[in-house]
KESEPA-743040 format. One record per residue (C-alpha): residue in one letter; chain; x, y, z. Coordinates in pm, 1 decimal, m for minus. Layout:
<nodes>
+---------+--------+----------+----------+----------+
| residuo | cadena |       xx |       yy |       zz |
+---------+--------+----------+----------+----------+
|       A |      A |        X |        Y |        Z |
...
+---------+--------+----------+----------+----------+
</nodes>
This chain:
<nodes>
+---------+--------+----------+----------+----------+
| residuo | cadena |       xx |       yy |       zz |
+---------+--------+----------+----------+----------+
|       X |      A |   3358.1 |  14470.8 |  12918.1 |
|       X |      A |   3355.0 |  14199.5 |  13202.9 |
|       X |      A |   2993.4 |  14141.5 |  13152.3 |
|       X |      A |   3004.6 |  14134.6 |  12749.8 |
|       X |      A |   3267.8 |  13846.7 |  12826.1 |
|       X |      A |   3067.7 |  13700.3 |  13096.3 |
|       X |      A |   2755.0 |  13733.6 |  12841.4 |
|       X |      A |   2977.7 |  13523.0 |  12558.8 |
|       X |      A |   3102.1 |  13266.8 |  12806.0 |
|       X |      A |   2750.7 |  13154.7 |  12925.6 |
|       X |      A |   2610.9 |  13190.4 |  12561.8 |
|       X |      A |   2893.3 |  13000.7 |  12404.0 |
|       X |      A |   2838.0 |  12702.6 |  12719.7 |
|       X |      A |   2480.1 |  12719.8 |  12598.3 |
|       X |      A |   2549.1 |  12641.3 |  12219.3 |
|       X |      A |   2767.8 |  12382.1 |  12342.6 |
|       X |      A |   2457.5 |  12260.5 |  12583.1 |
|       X |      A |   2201.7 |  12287.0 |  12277.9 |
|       X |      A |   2423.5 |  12064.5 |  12061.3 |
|       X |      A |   2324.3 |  11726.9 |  12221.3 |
|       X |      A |   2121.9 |  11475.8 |  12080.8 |
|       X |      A |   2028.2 |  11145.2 |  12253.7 |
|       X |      A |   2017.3 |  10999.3 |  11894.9 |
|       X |      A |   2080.0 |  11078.9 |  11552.1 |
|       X |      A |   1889.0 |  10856.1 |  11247.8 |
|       X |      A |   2021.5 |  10761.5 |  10917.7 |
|       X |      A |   1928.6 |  10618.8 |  10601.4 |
|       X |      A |   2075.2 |  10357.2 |  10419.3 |
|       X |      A |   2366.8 |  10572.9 |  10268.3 |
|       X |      A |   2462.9 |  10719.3 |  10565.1 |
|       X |      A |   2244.0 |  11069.9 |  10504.5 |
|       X |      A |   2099.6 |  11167.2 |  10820.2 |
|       X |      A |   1736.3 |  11151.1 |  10812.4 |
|       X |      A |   1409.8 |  11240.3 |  10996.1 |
|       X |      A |   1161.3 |  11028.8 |  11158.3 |
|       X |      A |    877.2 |  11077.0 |  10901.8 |
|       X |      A |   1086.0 |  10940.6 |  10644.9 |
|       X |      A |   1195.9 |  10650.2 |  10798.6 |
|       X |      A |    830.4 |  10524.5 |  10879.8 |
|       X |      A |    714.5 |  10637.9 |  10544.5 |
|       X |      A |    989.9 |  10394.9 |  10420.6 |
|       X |      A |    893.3 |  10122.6 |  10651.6 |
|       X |      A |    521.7 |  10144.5 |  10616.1 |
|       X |      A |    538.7 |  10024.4 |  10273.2 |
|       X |      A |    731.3 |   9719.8 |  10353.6 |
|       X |      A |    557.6 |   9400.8 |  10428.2 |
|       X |      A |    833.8 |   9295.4 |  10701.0 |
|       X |      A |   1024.8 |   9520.7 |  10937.1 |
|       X |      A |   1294.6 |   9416.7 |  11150.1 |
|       X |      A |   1429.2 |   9620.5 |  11422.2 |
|       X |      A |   1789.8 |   9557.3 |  11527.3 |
|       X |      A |   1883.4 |   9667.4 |  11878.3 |
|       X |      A |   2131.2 |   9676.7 |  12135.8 |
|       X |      A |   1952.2 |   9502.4 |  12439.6 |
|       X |      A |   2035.0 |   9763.8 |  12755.6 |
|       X |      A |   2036.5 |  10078.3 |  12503.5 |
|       X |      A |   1733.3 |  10277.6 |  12641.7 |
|       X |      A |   1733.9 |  10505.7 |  12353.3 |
|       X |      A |   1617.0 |  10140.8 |  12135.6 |
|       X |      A |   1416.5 |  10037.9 |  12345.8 |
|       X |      A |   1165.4 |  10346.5 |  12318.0 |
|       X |      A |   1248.0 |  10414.7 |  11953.1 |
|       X |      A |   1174.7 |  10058.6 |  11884.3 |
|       X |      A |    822.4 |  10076.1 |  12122.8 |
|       X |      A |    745.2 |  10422.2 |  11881.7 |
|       X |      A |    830.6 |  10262.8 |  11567.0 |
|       X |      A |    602.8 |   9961.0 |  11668.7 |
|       X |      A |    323.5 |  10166.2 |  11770.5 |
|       X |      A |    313.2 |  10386.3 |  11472.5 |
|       X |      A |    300.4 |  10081.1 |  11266.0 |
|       X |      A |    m24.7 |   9963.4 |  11454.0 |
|       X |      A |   m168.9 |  10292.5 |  11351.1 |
|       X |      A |   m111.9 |  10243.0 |  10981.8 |
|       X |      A |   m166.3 |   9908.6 |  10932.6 |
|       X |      A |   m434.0 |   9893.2 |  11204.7 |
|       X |      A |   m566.8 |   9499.8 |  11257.4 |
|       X |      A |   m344.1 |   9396.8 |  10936.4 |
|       X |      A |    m29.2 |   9413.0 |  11138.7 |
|       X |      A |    155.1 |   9084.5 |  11356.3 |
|       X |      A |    422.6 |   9182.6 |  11622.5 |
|       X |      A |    734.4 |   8921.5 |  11634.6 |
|       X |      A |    988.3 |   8940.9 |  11927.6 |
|       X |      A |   1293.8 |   8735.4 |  11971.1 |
|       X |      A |   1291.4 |   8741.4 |  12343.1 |
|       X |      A |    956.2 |   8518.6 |  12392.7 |
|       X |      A |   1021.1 |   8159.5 |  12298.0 |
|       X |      A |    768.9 |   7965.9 |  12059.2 |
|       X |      A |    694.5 |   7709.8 |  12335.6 |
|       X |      A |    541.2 |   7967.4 |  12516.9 |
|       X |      A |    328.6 |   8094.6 |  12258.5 |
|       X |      A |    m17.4 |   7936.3 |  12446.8 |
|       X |      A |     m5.6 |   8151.0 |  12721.1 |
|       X |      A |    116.1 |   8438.7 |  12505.2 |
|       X |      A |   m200.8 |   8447.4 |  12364.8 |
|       X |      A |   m398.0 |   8389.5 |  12637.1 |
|       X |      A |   m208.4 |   8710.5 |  12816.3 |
|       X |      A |   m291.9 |   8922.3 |  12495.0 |
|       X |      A |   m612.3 |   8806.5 |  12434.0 |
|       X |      A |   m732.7 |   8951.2 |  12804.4 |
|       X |      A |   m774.8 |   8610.7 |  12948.7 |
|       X |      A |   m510.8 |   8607.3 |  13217.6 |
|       X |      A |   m316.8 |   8829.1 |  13404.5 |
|       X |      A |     22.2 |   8995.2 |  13353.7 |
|       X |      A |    126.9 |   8826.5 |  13661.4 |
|       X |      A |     33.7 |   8490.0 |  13555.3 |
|       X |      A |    235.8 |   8583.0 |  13211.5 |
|       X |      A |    502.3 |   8677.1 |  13374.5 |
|       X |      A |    579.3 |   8379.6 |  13584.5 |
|       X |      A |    552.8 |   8115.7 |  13299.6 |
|       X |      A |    676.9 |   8286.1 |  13039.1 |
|       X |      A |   1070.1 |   8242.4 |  13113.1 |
|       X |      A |   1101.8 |   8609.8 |  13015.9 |
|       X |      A |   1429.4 |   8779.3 |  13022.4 |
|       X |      A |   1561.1 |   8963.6 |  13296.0 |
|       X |      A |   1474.9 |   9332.4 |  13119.7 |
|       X |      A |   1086.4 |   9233.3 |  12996.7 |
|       X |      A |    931.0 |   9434.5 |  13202.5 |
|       X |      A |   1115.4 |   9734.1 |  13146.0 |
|       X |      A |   1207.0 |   9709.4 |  12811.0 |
|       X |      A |    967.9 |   9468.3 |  12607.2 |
|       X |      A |    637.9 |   9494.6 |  12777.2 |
|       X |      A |    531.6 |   9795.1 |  12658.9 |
|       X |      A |    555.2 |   9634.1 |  12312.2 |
|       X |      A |    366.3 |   9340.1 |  12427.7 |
|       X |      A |    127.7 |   9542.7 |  12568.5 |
|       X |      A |     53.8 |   9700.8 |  12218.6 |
|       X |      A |    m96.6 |   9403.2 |  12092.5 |
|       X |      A |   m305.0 |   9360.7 |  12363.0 |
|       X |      A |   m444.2 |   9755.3 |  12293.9 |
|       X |      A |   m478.7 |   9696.8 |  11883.5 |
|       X |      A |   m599.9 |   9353.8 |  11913.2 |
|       X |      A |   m286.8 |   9174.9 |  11703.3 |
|       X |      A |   m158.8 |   8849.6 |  11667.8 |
|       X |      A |    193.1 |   8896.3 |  11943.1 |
|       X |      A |    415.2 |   8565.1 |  11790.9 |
|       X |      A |    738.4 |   8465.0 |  12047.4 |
|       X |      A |    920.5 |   8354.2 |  11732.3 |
|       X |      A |   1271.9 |   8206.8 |  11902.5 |
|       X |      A |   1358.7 |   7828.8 |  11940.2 |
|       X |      A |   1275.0 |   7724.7 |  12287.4 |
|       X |      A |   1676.9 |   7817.6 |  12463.3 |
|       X |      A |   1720.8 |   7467.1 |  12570.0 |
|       X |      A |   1704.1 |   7312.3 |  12190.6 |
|       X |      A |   1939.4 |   7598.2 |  12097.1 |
|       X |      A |   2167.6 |   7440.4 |  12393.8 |
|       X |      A |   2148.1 |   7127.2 |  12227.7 |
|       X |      A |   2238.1 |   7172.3 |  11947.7 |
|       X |      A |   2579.9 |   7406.4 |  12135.4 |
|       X |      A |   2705.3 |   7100.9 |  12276.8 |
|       X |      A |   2574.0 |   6806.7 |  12032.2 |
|       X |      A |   2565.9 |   6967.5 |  11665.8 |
|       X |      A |   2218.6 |   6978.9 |  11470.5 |
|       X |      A |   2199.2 |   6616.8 |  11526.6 |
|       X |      A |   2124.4 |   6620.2 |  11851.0 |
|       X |      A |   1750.7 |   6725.9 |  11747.2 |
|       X |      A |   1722.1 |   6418.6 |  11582.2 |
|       X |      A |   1623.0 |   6268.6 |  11939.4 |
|       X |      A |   1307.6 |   6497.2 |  11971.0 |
|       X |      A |    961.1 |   6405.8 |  11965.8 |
|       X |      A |    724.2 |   6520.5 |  11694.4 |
|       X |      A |    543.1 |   6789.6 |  11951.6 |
|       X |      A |    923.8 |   6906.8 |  12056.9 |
|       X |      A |   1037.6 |   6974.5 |  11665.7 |
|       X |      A |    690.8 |   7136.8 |  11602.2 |
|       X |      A |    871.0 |   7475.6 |  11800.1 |
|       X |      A |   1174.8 |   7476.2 |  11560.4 |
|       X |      A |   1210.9 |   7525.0 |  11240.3 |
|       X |      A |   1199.4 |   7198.0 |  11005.1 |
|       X |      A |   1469.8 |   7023.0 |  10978.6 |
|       X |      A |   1668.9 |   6972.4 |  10853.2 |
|       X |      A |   1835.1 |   7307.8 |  10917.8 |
|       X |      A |   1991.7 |   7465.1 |  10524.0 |
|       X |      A |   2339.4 |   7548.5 |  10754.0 |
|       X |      A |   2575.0 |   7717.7 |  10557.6 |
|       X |      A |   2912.5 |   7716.2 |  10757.2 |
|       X |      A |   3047.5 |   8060.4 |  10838.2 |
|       X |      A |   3435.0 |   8108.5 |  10983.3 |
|       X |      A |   3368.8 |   8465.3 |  11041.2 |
|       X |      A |   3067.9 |   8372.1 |  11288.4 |
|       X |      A |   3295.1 |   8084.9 |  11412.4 |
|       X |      A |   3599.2 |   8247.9 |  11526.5 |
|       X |      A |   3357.1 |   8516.9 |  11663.3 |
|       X |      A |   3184.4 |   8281.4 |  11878.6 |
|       X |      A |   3526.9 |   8140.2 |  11934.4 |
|       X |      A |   3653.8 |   8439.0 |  12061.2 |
|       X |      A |   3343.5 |   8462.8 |  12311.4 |
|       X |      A |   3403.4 |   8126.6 |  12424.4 |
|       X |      A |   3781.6 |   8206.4 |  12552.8 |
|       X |      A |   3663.2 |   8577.2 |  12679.3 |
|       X |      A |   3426.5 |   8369.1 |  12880.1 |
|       X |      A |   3627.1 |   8074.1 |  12969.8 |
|       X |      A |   3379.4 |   7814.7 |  12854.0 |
|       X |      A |   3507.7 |   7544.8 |  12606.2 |
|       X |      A |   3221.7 |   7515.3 |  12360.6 |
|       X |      A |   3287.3 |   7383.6 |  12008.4 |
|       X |      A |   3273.7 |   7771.1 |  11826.6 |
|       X |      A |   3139.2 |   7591.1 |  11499.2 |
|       X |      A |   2863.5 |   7396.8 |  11760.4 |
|       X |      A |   2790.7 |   7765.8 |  11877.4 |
|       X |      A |   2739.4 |   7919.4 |  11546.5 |
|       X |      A |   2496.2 |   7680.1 |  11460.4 |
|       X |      A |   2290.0 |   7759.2 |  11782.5 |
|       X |      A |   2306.9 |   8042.6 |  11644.3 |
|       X |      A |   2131.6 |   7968.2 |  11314.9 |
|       X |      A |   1886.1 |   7709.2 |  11469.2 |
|       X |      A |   1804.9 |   8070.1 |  11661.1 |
|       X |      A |   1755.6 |   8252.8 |  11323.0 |
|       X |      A |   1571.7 |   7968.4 |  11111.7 |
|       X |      A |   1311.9 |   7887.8 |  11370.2 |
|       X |      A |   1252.9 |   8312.6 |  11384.4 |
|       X |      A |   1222.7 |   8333.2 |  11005.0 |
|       X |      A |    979.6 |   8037.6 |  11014.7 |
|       X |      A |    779.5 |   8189.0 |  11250.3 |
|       X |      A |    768.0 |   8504.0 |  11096.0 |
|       X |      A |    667.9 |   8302.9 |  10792.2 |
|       X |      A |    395.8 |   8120.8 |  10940.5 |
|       X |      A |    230.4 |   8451.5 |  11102.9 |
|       X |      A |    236.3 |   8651.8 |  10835.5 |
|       X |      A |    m61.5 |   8777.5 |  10680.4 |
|       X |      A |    m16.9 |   9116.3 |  10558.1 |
|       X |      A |    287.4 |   9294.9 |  10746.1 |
|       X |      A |    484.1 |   9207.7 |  10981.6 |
|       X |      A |    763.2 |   9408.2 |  11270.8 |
|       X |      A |   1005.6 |   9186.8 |  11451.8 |
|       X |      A |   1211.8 |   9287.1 |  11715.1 |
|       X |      A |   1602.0 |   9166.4 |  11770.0 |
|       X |      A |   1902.2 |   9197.7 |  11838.6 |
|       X |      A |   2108.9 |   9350.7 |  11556.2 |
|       X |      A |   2307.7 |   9042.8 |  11472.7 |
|       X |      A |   2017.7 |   8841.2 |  11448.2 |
|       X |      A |   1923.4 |   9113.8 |  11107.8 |
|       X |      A |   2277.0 |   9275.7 |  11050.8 |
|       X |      A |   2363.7 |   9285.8 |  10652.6 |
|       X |      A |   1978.9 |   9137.6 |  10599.1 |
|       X |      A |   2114.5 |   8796.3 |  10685.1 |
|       X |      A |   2037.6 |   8586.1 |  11006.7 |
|       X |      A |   1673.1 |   8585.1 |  11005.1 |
|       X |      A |   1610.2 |   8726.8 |  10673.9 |
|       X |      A |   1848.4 |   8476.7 |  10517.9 |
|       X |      A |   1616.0 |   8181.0 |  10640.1 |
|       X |      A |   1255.3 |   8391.0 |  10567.2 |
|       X |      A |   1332.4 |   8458.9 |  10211.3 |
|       X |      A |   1395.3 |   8044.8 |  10197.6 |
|       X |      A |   1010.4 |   8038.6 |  10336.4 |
|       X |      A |    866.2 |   8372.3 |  10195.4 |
|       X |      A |   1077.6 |   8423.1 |   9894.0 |
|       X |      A |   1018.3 |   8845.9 |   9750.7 |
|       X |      A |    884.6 |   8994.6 |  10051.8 |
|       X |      A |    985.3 |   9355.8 |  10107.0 |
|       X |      A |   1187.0 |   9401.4 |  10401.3 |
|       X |      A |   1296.0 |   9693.3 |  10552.2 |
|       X |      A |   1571.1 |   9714.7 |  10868.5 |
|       X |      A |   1640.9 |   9960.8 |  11135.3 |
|       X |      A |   1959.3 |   9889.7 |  11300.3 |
|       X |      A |   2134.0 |  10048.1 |  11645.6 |
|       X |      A |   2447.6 |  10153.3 |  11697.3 |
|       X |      A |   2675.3 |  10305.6 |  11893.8 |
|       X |      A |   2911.1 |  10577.9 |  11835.1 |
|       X |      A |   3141.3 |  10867.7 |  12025.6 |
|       X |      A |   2994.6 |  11113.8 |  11767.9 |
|       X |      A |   2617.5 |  11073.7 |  11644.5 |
|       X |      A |   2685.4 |  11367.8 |  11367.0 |
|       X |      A |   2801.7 |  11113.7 |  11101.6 |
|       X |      A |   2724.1 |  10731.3 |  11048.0 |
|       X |      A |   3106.6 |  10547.4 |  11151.2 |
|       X |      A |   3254.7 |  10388.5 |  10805.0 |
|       X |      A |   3243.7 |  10040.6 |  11058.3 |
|       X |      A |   2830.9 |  10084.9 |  11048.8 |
|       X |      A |   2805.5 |  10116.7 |  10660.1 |
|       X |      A |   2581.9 |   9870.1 |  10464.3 |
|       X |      A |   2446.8 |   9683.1 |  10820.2 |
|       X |      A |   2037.7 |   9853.9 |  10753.6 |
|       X |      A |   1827.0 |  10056.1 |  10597.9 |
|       X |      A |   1818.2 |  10255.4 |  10852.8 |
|       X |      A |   2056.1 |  10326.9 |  11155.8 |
|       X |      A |   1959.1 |  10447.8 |  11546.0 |
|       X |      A |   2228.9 |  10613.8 |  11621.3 |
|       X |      A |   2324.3 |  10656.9 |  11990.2 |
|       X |      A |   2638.4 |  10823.1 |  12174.4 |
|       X |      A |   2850.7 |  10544.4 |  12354.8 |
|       X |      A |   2839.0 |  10740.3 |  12699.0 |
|       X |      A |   2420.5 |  10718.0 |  12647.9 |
|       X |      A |   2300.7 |  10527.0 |  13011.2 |
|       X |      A |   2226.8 |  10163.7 |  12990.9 |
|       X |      A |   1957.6 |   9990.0 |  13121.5 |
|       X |      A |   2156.3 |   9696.8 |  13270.4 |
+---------+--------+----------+----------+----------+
</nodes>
């Protein structure tokens, strides 16, 4: 009898053992999903965003496989857009992806963030295997401080070649309270006194400069990788590309994070197509 108990105790601990998942996916109305699906669903769409929480490793290499699968189907027809290169930096993008200088080189005049190496060069690197056109779609960060402390008229005191890495102007702002008192929030969390309406419209300088980009580089389809408020609700970005590219088909994955992965959280509903969904206690990379 002791080792029939013994025999359900460490079977029971297994079940319990087999029962995690590092990530769950689902669609659009909260149905879990497969993999398959989801990049049958995206490979039809001419522009793909993928949302992400910056230190969750889990979207980082979903994000790299998503990318990479995308090369596959779309082959030389496909442009990779990141958020985290800046367009000013685009000339030396190009000459790291088109083989003519070194990562190291890149690397030291690219002002890349903190986590490229381990999180965003790989993705980088893809272009560089498949041959594509890698854009750094994101307003140069000290424009977007500009504008934080001075309003949108601040750019008015650029030169020509300086407005040439930002979206025209002038920016179609539409004033949003709920992104205000968020950002105002942040501000008093962090104990800096920036204007929260000043910070919102960094904010959108951020996502009109990315959607022109995007614009401007697309040929025939398009991923872009973000973070998941720059894509949340298809607005941010997408709000300013359909103002440049009006009827493209867009798709959006988006990451989240949840206690339980077994069911999409009412708070995540309507935010993406389709949803990455991690456990909160999942490591982070930073």
């Amino acid at each position: 009898i002791g080792v029939i108990i013994f025999w359900f105790c460490l079977t029971a601990g297994l079940v319990v053992a087999q029962e995690k998942r590092a990530y769950t996916l689902f669609d659009a109305d909260g149905q879990e999903t497969d993999y398959a699906h989801m990049m049958s669903v995206l490979g039809e769409r001419q522009v793909v965003f993928i949302g992400e929480i910056h230190n969750c490793p889990i979207a980082h290499w979903m994000e790299y496989e998503i990318v990479k699968d995308l090369c596959e189907v779309h082959k030389g027809k496909l442009a990779i857009g990141l958020e985290m290169l800046e367009a000013d930096n685009q000339l030396v993008l190009d000459e790291y992806v088109g083989r003519l200088i070194s990562s190291d080189r890149f690397e030291e005049e690219a002002r890349l963030w903190p986590n490229y190496q381990t999180d965003y060069a790989a993705v980088v690197g893809l272009g560089r295997e498949y041959g594509l056109k890698v854009v750094a779609t994101n307003v140069p960060r000290r424009y977007a401080n500009m504008v934080k402390n001075g309003g949108f008229e601040a750019l008015d005191k650029l030169s020509a070649e300086a407005k040439g890495y930002i979206a025209p102007l002038p920016i179609d702002y539409v004033p949003d309270e709920e992104a205000a008192g968020m950002f105002g929030m942040m501000m008093i969390g962090s104990g800096k006194k920036s204007n929260p309406e000043n910070v919102a419209k960094a904010q959108a300088l951020k996502d009109a400069t990315m959607g022109w980009f995007i614009a401007q580089n697309l040929k025939s389809k398009f991923v872009h990788l973000n973070g998941n408020y720059h894509s949340d609700f298809k607005k941010g970005i997408i709000t300013y590309l359909k103002k440049y590219r009006p009827n493209l088909k867009i798709a959006t994955v988006c990451s989240v994070r949840q206690d339980e992965i077994d069911k999409l959280g009412e708070e995540n509903e309507g935010r993406a197509d389709f949803y990455i969904c991690v456990p909160t206690d999942m490591t982070m990379t930073y």
